[in-house]
Structure formats: structure tokens, C-alpha cells
C-alpha positions in Angstrom: 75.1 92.3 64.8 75.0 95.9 66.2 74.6 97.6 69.3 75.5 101.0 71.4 78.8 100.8 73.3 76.7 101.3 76.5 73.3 98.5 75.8 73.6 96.3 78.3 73.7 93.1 76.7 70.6 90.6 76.7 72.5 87.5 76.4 76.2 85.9 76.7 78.3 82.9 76.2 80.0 81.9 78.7 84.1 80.9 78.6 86.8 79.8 80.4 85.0 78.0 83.5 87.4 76.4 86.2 87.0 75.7 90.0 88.1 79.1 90.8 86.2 81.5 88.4 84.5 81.7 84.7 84.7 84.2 82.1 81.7 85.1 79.7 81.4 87.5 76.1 78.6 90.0 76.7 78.3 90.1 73.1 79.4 87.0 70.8 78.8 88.7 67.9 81.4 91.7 68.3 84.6 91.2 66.1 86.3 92.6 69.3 85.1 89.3 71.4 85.2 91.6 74.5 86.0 89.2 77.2 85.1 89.4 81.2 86.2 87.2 84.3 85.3 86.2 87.9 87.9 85.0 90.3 87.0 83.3 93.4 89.5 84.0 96.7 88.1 82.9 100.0 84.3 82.8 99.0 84.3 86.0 97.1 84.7 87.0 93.6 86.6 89.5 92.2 85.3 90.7 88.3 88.0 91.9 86.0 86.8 93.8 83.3 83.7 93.2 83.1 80.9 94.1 80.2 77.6 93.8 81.4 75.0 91.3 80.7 71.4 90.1 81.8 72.2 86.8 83.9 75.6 88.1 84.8 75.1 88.5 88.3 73.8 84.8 88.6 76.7 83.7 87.0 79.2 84.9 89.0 76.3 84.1 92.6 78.3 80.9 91.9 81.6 81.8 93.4 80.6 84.3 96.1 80.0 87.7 96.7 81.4 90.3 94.5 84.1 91.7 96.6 85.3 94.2 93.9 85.7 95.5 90.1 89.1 95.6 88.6 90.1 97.7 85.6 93.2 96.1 84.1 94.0 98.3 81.4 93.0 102.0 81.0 91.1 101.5 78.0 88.9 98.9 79.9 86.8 101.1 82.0 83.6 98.9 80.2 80.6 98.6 82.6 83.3 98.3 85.3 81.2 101.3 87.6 77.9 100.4 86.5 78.8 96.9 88.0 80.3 98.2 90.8 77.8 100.5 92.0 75.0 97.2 91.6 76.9 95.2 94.4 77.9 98.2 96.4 81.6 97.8 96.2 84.5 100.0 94.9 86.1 99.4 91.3 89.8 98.9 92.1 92.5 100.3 90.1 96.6 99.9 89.8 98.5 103.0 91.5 100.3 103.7 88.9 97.0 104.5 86.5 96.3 108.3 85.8 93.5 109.5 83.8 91.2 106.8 84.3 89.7 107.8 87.7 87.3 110.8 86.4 85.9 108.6 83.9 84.6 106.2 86.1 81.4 107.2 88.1 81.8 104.8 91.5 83.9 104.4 94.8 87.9 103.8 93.4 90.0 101.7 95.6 93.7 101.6 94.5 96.2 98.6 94.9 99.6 98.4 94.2 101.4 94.9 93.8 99.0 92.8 95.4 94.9 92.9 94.2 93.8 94.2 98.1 94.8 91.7 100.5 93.9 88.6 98.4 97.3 86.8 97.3 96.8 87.7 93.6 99.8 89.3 92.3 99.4 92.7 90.3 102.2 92.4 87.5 103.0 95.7 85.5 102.7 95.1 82.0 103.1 98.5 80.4 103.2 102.0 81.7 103.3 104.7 79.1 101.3 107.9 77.9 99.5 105.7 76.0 98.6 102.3 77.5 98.9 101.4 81.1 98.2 97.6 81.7 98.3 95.4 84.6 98.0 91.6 85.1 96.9 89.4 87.7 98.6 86.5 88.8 97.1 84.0 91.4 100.3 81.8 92.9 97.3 79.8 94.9 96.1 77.9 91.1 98.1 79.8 88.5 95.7 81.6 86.8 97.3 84.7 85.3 94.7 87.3 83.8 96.2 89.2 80.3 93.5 92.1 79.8 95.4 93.3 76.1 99.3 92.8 75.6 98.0 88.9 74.4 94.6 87.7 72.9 92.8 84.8 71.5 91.0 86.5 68.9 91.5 86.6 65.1 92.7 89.7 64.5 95.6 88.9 67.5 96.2 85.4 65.7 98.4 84.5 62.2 99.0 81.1 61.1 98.5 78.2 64.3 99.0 80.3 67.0 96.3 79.8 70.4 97.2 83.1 72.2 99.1 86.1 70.3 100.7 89.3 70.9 98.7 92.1 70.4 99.8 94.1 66.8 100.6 97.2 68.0 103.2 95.2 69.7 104.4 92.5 67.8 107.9 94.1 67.1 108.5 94.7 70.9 106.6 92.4 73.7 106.7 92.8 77.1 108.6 89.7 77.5 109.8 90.2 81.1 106.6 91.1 82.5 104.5 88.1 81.2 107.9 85.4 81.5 107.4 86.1 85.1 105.0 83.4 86.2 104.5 79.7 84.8 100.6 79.9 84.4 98.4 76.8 84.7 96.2 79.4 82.7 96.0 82.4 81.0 92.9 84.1 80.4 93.0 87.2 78.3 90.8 90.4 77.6 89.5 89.6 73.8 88.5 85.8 73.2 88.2 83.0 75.2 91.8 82.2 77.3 94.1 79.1 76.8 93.2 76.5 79.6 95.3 73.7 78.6 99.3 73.9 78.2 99.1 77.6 79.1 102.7 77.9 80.1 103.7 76.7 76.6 101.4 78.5 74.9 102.5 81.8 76.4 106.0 81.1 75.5 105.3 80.5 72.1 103.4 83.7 71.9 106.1 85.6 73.1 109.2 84.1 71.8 107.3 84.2 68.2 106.2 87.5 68.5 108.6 89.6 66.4 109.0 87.1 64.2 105.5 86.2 63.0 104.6 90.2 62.9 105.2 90.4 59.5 102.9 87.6 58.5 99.9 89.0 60.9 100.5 92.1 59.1 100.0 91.0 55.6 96.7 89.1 56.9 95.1 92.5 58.4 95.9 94.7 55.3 94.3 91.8 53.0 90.9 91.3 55.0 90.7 95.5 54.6 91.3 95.9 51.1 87.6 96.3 49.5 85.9 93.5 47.7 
């Protein structure tokens, strides 16, 4: 299936549904299995994210109001201000992001280590030239949002693993920013998140990381060799 970076998708399968929030993947099809969330706090919702989809706002009517649009990883500016801008609310970013503000064409709102004044912790992930990430951690049910350094999709994944280490860094995780919480969940930016055993599953990912790299390697230069 293909489609522009910026077509607003016409369908989506949902993921991830607990009490307090659902994710959904704008477009199944995509290799890149872009996933989005909503996070309920007091009757509101807060969309992490998100890619854009017909039905979307429906979806998430369930929860609350939007309160706000959160960019978790500079790369993930997505359909972050087009959303925004629909519910008339500001698309919030970390303090410690640079470079991402111009690119996004709505109200910014900046946090620092707590996501406005809901409880949800903002955990630092990585802050380099090249990829600044933070993750969400709500103490109140232990739902702790990834948006890259871990996924659930194929090209993350090598032998059983649920949840792995993103490739680029397999040889050197951020361990102590994700060993900080004992998640009851962990819902991640590509695929659908692990809802079950989370805290176990995390600490597999992590602790196998460096180990299995070589092995997740070999698999991505063999499905791009030409047949």
C-alpha cells in the first residue's frame, strides 16, 4: 500500500486499549507501523504522537477532551499541529528540544519534567545532535510511553523478543533512563505496545540489547539483499 507522508489516512486499526487511553496505526499497511496514543488524566486526553486518521477524533471523544499534543521525539512532529490546531490546543514539547519548534505550524507549549501539571512524568531518554527523545511515565497506572529507543515492530525484533531496542542502538541502550520505572505497560512509537508482563518484558529488551545486535543485524542485511 502507498500513500503521501501528509494523506490523511481513511481508516485505522486500533491498539493498545486500556481504561486509561488507546492507541491506533493510521496506516496498517506501512512497514514503519507508525503508532499513536491517547491518555486520559482527570477527564481529558492527552495525544502523543499522533498520525491522523478519519474517525480519530471519535476515538479518542471517549476519554475526554483533548487537552494537548505531545511530540516525544524530534522526528515525530507527524500530524501533531494539524491535530492540534482542530481541537484548539497547543502541541507540547520537552525544554530541552531545539529545532523542532519552526517546523511545527501551531501554539507550542513547553514542559520540563512533568507533562503540564498532570502527574505524568517526562523521562529524558536521549539528548544529542541527532535524536532528542522523551518518555512519559504515568505513576497513577504505570503506563510508560517509549516513542523510538524500543519498538514492537519487525524490523526492531530478532529471534522471540515482544519489545526491542531500536538498531541504531543496540550496542549502547539507554538503560538508565528506561530502568527507571516498573511499567504495568509500555506502549511504544512503531507497533502495537506490550500490555501484559511489561516490566519483564522491558528488562529483557534492555539487558539483551547488545547482545542480540548481532543477530538483528544479520536478519536486516538478508531481507535487503535482492531476490
Amino acid at each position: 500500500m502507498s500513500f503521501r507522508a501528509d494523506e490523511r489516512a481513511t481508516d485505522f486499526r486500533e491498539i493498545d486499549r486500556f481504561d486509561g487511553g488507546v492507541g491506533w496505526i493510521a496506516h496498517p499497511d506501512e512497514r514503519m507501523q507508525r503508532a499513536s496514543h491517547a491518555i486520559a488524566v482527570d477527564g481529558e486526553v492527552w495525544l502523543v504522537d499522533p498520525v491522523d486518521a478519519e474517525g480519530i477524533d471519535e476515538l479518542v471523544a471517549e476519554f475526554g477532551d483533548v487537552a494537548g499534543v505531545v511530540v516525544g521525539l524530534d522526528r515525530h512532529k507527524r500530524d501533531a499541529a494539524a491535530i492540534a490546531n482542530r481541537h484548539n490546543v497547543p502541541v507540547y514539547l520537552p525544554d530541552f528540544f531545539e529545532g523542532v519548534t519552526d517546523e511545527i505550524d501551531a501554539a507550542v507549549a513547553r514542559f520540563d519534567d512533568e507533562l503540564s501539571d498532570t502527574g505524568i512524568r517526562a523521562i529524558p531518554v536521549l539528548d544529542s545532535r541527532f535524536w532528542q527523545e522523551v518518555a512519559l511515565y504515568n505513576p497513577a497506572d504505570g503506563t510508560f510511553v517509549v516513542p523510538e529507543s524500543v519498538g514492537a515492530v519487525d524490523y526492531f525484533l530478532t529471534g522471540d523478543e515482544q519489545l526491542g531496542v531500536h538498531p541504531m542502538l543496540r550496542l549502547n541502550p539507554p538503560r538508565r533512563a528506561l530502568r527507571g520505572v516498573a511499567p504495568e505497560r509500555v506502549l511504544v512509537g512503531h507497533g502495537a505496545g506490550v500490555m501484559d508482563d511489561a516490566a519483564r518484558v522491558l528488562e529483557a529488551a534492555l539487558s539483551r540489547s547488545r547482545k542480540r545486535a548481532p543477530r538483528l543485524y544479520a536478519k536486516t542485511a538478508w531481507e535487503m539483499l535482492p531476490i
